[in-house]
N, C-alpha and C positions, 0 to 999 in steps of 0.2 A: 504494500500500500504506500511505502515509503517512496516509490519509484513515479505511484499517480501524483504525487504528491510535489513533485519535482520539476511534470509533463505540466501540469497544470495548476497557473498560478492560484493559491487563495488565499483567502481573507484569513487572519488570525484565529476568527472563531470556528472558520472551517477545517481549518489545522486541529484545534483543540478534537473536533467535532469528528473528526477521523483519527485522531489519538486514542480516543476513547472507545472507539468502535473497534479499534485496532486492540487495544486493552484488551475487551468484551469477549471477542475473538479467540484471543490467548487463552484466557480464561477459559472458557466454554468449550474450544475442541483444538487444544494445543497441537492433536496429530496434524487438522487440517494446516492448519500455520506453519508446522517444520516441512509440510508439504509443497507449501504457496512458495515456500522462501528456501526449497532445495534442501533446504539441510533433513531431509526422510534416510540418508543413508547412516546405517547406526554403527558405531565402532567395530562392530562383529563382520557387517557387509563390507567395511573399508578394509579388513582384517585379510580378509578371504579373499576379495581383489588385489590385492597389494599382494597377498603369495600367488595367487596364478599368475599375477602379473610377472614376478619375481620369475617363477619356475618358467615364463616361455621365454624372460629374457636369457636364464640359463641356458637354458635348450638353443637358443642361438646363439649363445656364446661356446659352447659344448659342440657345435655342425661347422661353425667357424674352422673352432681350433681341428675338426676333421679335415674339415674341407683345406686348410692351412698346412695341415702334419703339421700343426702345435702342438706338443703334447701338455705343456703346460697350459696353456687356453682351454683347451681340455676339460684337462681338473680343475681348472677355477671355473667352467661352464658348470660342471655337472656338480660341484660344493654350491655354487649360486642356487641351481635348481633344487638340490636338497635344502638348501635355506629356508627356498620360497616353499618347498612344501608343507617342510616342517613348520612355518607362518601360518598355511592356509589351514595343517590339519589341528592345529593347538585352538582354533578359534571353536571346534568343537566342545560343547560343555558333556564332560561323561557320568557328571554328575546327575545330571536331569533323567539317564535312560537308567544309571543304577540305582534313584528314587521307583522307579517303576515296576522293578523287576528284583526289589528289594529281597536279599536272604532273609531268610528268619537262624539267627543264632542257633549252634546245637544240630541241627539239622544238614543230614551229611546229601551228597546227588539222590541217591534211593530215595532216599525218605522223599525228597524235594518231587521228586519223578513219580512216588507216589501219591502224592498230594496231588500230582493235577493232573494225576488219571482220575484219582475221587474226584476231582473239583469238575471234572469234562464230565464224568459220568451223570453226578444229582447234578449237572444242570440242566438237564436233555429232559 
């Protein structure tokens, strides 16, 4: 809104008057705003672009040093690309899928393997 604002000259109270609304905005549906104003991409998505990005600059520093017989260019292609990997897969939370699929303490495979043949069975 800061950009109408700039296109088209206004009066003070219309400044305020679109301050406010712009406020309002924020307030009420912050997603819509990070939206309007580009910034939607979240640390995890810049995370995970930045290692693919990483790993295909590898990979063409790594075809270089082929296509070159560097061998050195090489290995700093193919460290680059494990870099960026290792970027892209660390953005994964492993936390979230082992809330899901949570152990229960004491409880060895069998037992676990039993459980959810009973748990498939009474649910049918």
């Amino acid at each position: 809104m800061w950009l109408y604002s700039r296109l088209v000259a206004l009066s003070d109270h219309e400044k305020r008057m679109l301050a406010e609304m712009e406020a309002a905005l924020t307030q009420d549906d912050p997603r819509l705003v990070s939206t309007l104003n580009g910034s939607s991409r979240t640390p995890q998505a810049s995370r995970l672009l930045g290692g693919v990005a990483t790993v295909l600059g590898g990979m063409a520093l790594l075809l270089t040093g082929l296509i070159a017989q560097q061998v050195v260019v090489g290995i700093v292609g193919f460290l680059v690309a494990l870099a960026g990997l290792v970027l892209a897969v660390s953005n994964f939370n492993l936390k979230a899928g082992a809330a899901k699929g949570a152990r229960k303490p004491g409880k060895n495979w069998s037992q676990r393997l039993e459980d959810r043949w009973d748990k498939r069975n009474f649910d049918r």
